[in-house]
C-alpha positions in Angstrom: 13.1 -12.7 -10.2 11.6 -9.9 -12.1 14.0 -6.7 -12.8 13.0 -3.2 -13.6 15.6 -1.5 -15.8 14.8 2.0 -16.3 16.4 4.5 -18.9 17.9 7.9 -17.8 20.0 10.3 -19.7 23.0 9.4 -18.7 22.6 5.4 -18.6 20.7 3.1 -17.0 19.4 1.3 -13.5 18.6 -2.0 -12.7 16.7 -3.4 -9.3 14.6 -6.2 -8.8 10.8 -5.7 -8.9 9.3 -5.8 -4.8 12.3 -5.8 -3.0 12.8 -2.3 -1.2 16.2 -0.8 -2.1 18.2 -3.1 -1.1 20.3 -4.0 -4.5 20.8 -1.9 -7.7 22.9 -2.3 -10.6 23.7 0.0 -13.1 25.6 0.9 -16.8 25.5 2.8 -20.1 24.2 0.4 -21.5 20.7 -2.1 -20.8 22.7 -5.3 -20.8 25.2 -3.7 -18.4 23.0 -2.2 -15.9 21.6 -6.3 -16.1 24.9 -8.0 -15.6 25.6 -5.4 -12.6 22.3 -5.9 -11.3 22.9 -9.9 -11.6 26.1 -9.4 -9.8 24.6 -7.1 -6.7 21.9 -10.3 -6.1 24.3 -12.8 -6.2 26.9 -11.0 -3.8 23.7 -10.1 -1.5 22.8 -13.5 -1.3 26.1 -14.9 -0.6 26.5 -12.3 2.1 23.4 -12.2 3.6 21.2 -15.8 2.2 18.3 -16.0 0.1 16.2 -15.4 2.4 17.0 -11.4 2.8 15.7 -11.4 -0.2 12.9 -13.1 0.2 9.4 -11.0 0.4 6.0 -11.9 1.9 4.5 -10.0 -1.0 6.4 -10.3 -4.0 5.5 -8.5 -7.3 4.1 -11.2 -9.8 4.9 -9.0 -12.3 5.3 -5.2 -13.7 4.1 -2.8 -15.8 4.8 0.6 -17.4 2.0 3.0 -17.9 1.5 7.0 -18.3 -1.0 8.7 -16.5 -2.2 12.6 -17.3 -2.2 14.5 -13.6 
């Protein structure tokens, strides 16, 4: 599972790439906001199983890029 963990100024957030909202972790530091993250999937699964997590389209992988608008 691929997770996006993006910087802000006052720490960071964690979710998993292609699956809409449903779980997010987050901490002041990188490897927190990870380890919260890794927590939220776990408890989701056991709660609701694997396959609510499950997408018919998930994200083979992801990028970062800047774009001048």
């Amino acid at each position: 599972m691929k997770i996006i963990i993006e910087k802000h100024p006052d720490g960071y957030v964690a979710y998993p790439a292609g699956i809409p909202g449903v779980v997010v972790g987050q901490g002041d530091t990188f490897a927190e906001a990870l380890s919260d993250v890794q927590s939220a999937i776990k408890f989701h699964i056991e709660t609701f199983g694997r396959e609510a997590l499950e997408s018919e389209d998930p994200a083979l992988d992801a990028f970062v890029a800047e774009a001048a608008v």
